[in-house]
C-alpha positions in Angstrom: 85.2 -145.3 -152.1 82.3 -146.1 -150.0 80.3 -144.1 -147.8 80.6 -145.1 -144.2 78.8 -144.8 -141.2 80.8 -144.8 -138.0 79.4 -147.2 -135.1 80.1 -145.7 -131.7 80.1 -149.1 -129.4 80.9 -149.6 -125.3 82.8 -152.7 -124.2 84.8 -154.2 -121.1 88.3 -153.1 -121.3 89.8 -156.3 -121.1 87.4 -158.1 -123.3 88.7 -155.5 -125.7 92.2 -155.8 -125.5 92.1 -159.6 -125.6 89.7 -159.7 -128.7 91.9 -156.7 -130.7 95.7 -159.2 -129.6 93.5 -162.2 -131.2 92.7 -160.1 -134.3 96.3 -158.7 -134.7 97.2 -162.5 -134.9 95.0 -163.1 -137.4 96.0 -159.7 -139.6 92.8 -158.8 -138.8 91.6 -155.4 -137.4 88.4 -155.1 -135.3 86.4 -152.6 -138.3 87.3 -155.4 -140.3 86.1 -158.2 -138.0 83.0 -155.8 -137.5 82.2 -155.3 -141.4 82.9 -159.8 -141.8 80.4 -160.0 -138.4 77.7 -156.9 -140.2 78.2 -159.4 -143.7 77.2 -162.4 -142.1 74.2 -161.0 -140.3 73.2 -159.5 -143.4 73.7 -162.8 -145.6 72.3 -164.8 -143.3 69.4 -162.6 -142.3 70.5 -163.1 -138.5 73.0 -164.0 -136.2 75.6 -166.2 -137.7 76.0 -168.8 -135.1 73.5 -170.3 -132.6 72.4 -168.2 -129.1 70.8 -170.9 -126.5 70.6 -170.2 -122.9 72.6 -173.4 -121.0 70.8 -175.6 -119.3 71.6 -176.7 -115.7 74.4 -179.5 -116.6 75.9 -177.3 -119.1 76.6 -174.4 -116.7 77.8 -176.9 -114.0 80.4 -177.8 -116.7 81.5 -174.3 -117.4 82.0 -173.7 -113.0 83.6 -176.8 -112.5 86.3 -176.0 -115.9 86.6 -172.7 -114.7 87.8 -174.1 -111.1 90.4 -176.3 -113.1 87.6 -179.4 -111.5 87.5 -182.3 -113.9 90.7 -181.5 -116.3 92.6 -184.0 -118.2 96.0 -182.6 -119.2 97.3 -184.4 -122.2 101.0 -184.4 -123.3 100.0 -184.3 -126.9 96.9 -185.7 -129.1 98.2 -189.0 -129.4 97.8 -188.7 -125.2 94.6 -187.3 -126.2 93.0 -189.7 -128.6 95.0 -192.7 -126.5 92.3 -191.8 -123.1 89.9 -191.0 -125.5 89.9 -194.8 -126.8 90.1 -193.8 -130.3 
């Protein structure tokens, strides 16, 4: 077997709990997530997905989605892609 190191991290308690339900339904547990997230820093010699600040219209975006402004509710993706003219 090999050696391990143990990684001693502090998190929100919710964040937590959501993220471990998400892993269960995956089959996933969260050392495992960690060692796949650790793998892919070290393959990739750095984050393995982008980290940008938003800009102004992007942030407006996330407020206004987050107080349910601007939502289209489709009944399925044929709804979906029908107002989407595709």
């Amino acid at each position: 077997m090999a050696r391990t190191a143990m990684i001693n991290a502090r998190t929100e308690r919710e964040l937590k709990n959501e993220v471990e339900g998400i892993l269960q339904s995956l089959g996933m547990s969260t050392t495992e997530a960690i060692n796949i997230f650790f793998r892919q820093v070290k393959l990739r010699r750095g984050l393995p997905f982008p980290v940008e600040i938003p800009n102004s219209k992007t942030l407006k975006v996330f407020r206004d989605s987050e107080q349910g402004k601007g939502l289209v509710e489709c009944t399925d993706a044929d709804d979906m892609f029908n107002r989407l003219n595709i």
